[in-house]
N, C-alpha and C positions, 0 to 999 in steps of 0.2 A: 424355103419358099416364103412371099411376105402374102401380108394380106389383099395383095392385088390376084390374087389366082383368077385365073378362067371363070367366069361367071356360072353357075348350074341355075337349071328352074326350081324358082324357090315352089315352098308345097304352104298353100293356105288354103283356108277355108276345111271344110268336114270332108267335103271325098279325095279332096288331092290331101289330107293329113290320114285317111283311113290306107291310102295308097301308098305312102310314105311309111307307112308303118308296115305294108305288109313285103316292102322293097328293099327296105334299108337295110346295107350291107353285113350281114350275118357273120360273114366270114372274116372282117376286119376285127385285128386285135386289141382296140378299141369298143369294141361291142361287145354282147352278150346278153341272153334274152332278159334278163331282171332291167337291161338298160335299156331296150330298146321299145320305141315307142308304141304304148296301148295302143291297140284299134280299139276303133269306134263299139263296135260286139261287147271288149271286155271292161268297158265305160259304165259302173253300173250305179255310182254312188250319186245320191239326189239330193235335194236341201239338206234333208232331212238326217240324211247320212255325217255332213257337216257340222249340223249342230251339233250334231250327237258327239260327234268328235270332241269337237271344245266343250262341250258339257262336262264330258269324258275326261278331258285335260287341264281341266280350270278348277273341279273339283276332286284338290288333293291336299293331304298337307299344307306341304311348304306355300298353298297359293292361300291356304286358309291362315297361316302365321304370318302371311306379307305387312298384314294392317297392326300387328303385333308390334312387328320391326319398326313399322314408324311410329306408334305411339313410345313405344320405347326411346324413340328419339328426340320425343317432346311432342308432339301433333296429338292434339286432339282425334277423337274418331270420328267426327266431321271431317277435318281434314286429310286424314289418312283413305277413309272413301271415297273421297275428291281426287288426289292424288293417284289413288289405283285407275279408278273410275277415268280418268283422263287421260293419263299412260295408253289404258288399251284403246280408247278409240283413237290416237297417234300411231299406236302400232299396226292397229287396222289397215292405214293407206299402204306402207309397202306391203303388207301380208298380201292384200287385192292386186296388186301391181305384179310382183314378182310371181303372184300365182295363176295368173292371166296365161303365160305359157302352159300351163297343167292340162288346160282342155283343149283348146289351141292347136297344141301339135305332142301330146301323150309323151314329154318327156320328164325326166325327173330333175330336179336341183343341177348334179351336178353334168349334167351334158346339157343344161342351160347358161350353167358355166362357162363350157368352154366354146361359146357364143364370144365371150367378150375375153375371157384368159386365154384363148390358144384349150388345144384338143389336150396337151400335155399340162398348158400351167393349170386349167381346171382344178388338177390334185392340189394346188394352195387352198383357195377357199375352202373346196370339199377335204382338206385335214384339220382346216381350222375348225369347220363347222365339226366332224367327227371326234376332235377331240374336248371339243366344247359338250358334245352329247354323252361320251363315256362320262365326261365328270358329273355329268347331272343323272345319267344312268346309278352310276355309285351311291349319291346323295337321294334318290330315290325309294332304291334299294335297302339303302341302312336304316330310312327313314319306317319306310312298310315293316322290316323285319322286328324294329322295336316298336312299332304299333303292336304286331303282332304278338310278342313278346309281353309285353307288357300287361294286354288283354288274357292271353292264355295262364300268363304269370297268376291273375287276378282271379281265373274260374278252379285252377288247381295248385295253387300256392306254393312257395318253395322256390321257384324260378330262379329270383334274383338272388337266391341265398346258396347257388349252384358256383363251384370251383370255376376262378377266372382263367381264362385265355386270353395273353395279349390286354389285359388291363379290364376283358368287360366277361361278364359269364357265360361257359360253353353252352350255354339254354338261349343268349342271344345269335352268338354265331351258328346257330343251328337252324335257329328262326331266318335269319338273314341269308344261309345257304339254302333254305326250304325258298324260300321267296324269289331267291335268282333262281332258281330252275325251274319252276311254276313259269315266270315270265318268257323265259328264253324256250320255254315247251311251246307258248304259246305265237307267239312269232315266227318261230320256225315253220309255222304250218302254212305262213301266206297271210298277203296283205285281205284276202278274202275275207280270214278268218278274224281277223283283227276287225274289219268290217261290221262283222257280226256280234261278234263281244262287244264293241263300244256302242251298235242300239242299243242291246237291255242293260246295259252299266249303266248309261248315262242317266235313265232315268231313273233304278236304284240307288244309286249315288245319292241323286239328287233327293229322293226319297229320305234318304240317310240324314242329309244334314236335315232337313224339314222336322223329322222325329227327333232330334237333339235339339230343337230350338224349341220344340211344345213340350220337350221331358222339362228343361231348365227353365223355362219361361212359366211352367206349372209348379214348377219348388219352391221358386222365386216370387211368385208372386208378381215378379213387377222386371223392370231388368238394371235398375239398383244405380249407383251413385256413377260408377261408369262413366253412362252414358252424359253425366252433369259436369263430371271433372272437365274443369279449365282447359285449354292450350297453356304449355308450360312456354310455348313459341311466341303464343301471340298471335299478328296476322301483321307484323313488322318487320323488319331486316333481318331477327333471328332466324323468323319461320322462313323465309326464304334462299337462307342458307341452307336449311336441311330439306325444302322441297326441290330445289332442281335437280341435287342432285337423287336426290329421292324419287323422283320422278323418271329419270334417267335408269336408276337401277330400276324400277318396275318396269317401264319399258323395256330392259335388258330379261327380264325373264323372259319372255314371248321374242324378244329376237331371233332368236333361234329359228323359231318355227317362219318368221319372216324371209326367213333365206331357202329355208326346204320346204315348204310349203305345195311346191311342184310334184313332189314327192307325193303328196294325198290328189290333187287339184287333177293330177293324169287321168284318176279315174276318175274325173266325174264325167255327168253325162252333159254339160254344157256351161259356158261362162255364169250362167242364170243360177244355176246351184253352186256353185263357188264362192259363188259374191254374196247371194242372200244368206247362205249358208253359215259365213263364216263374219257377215256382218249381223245376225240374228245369234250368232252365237257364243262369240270370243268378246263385246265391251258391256254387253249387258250380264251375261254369263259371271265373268270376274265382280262386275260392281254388286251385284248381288249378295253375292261368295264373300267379298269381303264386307258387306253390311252384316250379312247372316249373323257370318266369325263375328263384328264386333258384339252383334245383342248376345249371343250365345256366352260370351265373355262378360259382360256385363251381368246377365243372371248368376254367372257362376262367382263372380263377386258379394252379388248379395248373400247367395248361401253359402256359400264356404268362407267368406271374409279376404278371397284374394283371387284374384284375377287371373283365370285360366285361360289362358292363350290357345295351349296345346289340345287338341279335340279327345285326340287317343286317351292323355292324364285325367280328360273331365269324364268321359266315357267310364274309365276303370272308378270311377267314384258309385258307380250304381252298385248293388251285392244280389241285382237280378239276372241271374245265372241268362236268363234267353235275351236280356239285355243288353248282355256282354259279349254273349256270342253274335249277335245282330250286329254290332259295334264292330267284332273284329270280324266279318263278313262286309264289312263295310268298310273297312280302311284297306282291308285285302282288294276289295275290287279295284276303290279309288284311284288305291295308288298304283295298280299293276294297268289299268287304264289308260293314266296319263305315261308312266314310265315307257309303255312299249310304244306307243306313236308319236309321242314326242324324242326321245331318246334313244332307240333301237334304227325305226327307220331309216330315220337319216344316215348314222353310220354306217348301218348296211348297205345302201346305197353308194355312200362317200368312199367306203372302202372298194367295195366291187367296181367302182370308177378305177380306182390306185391300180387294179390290176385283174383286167377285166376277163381275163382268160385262165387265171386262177382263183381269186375269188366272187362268189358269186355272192344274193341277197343271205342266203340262209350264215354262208362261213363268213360274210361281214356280222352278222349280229352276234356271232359266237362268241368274234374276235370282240365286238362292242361287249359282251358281257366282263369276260377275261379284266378288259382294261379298266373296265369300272372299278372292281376289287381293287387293282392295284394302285389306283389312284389315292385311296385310301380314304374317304367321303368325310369317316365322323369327323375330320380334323377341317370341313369345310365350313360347317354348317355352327360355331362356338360363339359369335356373337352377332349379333347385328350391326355391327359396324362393317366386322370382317364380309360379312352373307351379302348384305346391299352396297355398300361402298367399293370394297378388293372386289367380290366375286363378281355382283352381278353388273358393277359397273363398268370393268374390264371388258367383261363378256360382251356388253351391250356393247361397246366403244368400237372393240375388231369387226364386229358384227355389221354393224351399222354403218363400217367403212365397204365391207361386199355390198350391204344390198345398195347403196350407193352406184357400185359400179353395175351392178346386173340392172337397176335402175335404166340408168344412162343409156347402156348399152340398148336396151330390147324397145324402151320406148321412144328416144330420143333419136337414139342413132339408128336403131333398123326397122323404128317405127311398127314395130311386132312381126315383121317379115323374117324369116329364119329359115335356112336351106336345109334340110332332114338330114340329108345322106352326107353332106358337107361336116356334118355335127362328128362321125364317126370313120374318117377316115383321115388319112396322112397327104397331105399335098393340096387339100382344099382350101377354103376362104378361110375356114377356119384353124390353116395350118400357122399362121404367120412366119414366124420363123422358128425353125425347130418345133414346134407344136408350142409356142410361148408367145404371147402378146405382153410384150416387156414394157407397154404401156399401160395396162390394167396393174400390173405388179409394180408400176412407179407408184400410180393413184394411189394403188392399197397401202404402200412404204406411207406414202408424204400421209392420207386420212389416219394410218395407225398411230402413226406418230403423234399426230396433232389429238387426237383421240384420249389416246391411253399413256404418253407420253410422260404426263405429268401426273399420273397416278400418284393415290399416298395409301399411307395406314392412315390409321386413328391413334389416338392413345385415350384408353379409357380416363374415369375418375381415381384409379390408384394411379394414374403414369404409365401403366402398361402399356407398351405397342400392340394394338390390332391391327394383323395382316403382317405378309411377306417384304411390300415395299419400303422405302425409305421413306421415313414421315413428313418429309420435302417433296417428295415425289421425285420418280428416274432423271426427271428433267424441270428442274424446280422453278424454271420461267413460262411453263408450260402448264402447268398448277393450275392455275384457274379456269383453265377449258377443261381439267378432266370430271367436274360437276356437268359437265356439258357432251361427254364423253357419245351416246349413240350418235346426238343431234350435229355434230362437230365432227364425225368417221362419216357420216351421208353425206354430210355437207359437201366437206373437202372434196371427198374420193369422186366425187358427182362429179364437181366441178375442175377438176384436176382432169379426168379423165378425158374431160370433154374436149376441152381446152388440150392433150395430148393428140387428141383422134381426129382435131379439127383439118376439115382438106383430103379423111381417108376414105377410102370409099363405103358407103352407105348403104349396106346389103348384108 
């Protein structure tokens, strides 16, 4: 059937989406109650609950070493602030945009998908986006477990001095499998519960780094030469080599959450908490986080003579036993914070879409833990070429070619109008043909391409190649967009799609 089908009454507004949710066809093999749309009743998350989120997800690790990766790359920490600092309020508009469906009409990511992919193609976006989450799940994961490691290495000593397995000590991989079942305990119990964890996380977290900035800014006396160093860039044609695409890879770390975002947005209790929520939360939240990390590094320069990036390495420099455990109580939470709502969600969802009458939210997240391991993380995370160029610039690029089209789709073409019950069944608008809209998956083709197409490595200062790709890139005339990689996958896939759908009908 194409996307001309029989017209149905669409459901908008709060009581005809509270009615849709409590109508929508249960029994179709496309549904299941994890997919199927909140009611108004179980809508309970409020501004408050959003910030708390992003507070929760912003303050981790890898988001704390982002400003690291560009000074490493020549930028000054003016500049590398700047750069973070600008990224997220970019990323901001689609995250508002795509998440506008959450409260709207209580569905998630990927049955927002197949809005514009077909009820079937849905499963693309939502595997891309899932396999995008297990990697960053892995990379999470390894990251908390040698926090944690490291810290407990530091209160009862010996640790690192423990017989290796697989190249690292069976006292990490022990910490690392203790850390993935804590997380995957924790999700299992419900988006509720998750709910409730990232209130009082968010603001111990936050508590956390604040007490690392007055332990080191109290040692230090001052916060040391640092913050004085030069740009090795400039504010010339160099620096602007290494910001776009620098810019592009910080905005590819929150891409992510730009496409599933519908995933948390279901529950809130109205567009008003959504928007303030996650605009009060996610560009101020980050620019902070990354000023905090710079002064926190900069102290740690002046007292130790070199420049600690890594929180957990400046953390283990104290030899105050309640210190240390404060510390590793604090990267426990951090990062089990941001890991399960950024990284589990989604693929619990994106999975339980793949096959919705077998698996549900709980055996997608199981399956997301499983795949995280296998992916193999510590071999992600080795240089900053590799981490912001290969990873997160990829990432951002496919990424940014979906929210392109869910873009398109929801505001342009159906002007936020969406049929419930059409969403999950066979033979409706949203059947097109065989459950496939082969014009959402041209966009996606022609935005990836153009996108990630020209991806490269690097090669460091010895000539070694960083990253998988060809140091040409897959498509070496294609090269100069992949600096451009999210802004260039929206683009296209926007306008490709548009420009496909033009003349179809508008519902």
């Amino acid at each position: 059937m194409t996307d001309t089908a029989p017209p149905s009454s669409p459901v908008a507004g709060p009581a005809a989406v509270e009615l849709g949710a409590d109508a929508y066809p249960a029994g179709s093999r496309y549904a299941n109650e994890d997919l199927r749309p909140v009611p108004i009743a179980e809508r309970r998350w409020t501004t408050y609950n959003f910030v708390a989120l992003w507070i929760g997800m912003a303050h981790c690790i890898p988001s704390w070493t982002l400003a690291s990766g560009l000074v490493a790359l020549g930028m000054d920490w003016r500049q590398a602030v700047l750069t973070i600092g600008l990224a997220n309020v970019i990323v901001l508009f689609p995250m508002l945009l795509t998440g506008h469906a959450g409260p709207k009409y209580g569905i998630p990511f990927p049955v927002l998908a197949r809005a514009s992919f077909g009820i079937r193609g849905a499963n693309l976006p939502a595997m891309v986006r899932a396999a995008v989450a297990c990697c960053w799940f892995g990379i999470q994961t390894w990251i908390g477990g040698q926090g944690i490691f490291v810290l407990l290495g530091k209160i009862f000593g010996g640790w690192a001095d423990a017989s290796e397995v697989g190249g690292y000590p069976w006292t990490l991989w022990l910490c690392f499998v203790i850390f993935w079942v804590l997380e995957l305990a924790i999700i299992y119990r419900g988006m509720d519960t998750l709910r409730r964890f990232e209130n009082w996380a968010a603001p111990f977290v936050l508590v956390g780094a604040v007490v690392l900035l007055v332990w080191i800014a109290n040692k230090a006396g001052g916060f040391g030469p640092l913050l004085h160093e030069p740009s090795k860039l400039g504010w010339g044609a160099d620096f602007w080599k290494v910001f776009f695409p620098g810019l592009m890879g910080m905005i590819g770390f929150w891409s992510t959450l730009s496409l599933n975002i519908p995933d948390f947005t279901r529950f809130g209790k109205g567009q008003r908490a959504q928007v303030w929520g996650q605009t009060l939360g996610l560009p101020t939240t980050m620019t902070v986080f990354a000023l905090m990390s710079v002064l926190v590094t900069a102290g740690s320069e002046q007292v130790y003579g070199a420049a600690i990036w890594d929180p957990v390495a400046l953390a283990g420099k104290t030899d105050n036993v309640f210190g240390l455990l404060f510390a590793l109580i604090t990267v426990f939470v951090a990062t089990i914070s941001v890991n399960i709502a950024a990284n589990v969600v989604s693929p619990a969802y994106d999975l339980a879409n793949l096959a919705p009458k077998v698996i549900n939210f709980r055996r997608g997240a199981l399956i997301t833990g499983v795949l995280g391991v296998l992916i193999m993380p510590w071999k992600l995370t080795s240089t900053p070429e590799l981490y912001i160029f290969t990873w997160l610039g990829v990432v951002g690029g496919l990424l940014g070619t979906v929210a392109g089209i869910l873009i398109a789709d929801y505001w342009i073409i159906r002007r936020t109008t969406l049929y419930l019950a059409d969403l999950y069944v066979a033979g409706g608008r949203y059947w097109y043909r065989a459950g496939w809209n082969w014009r959402a998956v041209a966009a996606f083709v022609v935005g990836g391409v153009l996108a990630v197409g020209g991806s490269y490595s690097t090669v460091n200062e010895n000539g070694v190649k960083q990253g998988p790709l060809p140091v040409d890139g897959l498509i070496p005339f294609l090269k100069p967009l992949a600096d451009y990689g999210w802004a260039v996958g929206l683009g296209a896939s926007l306008v490709v799609y548009l420009t496909l759908m033009a003349g179809k009908r508008r519902a």
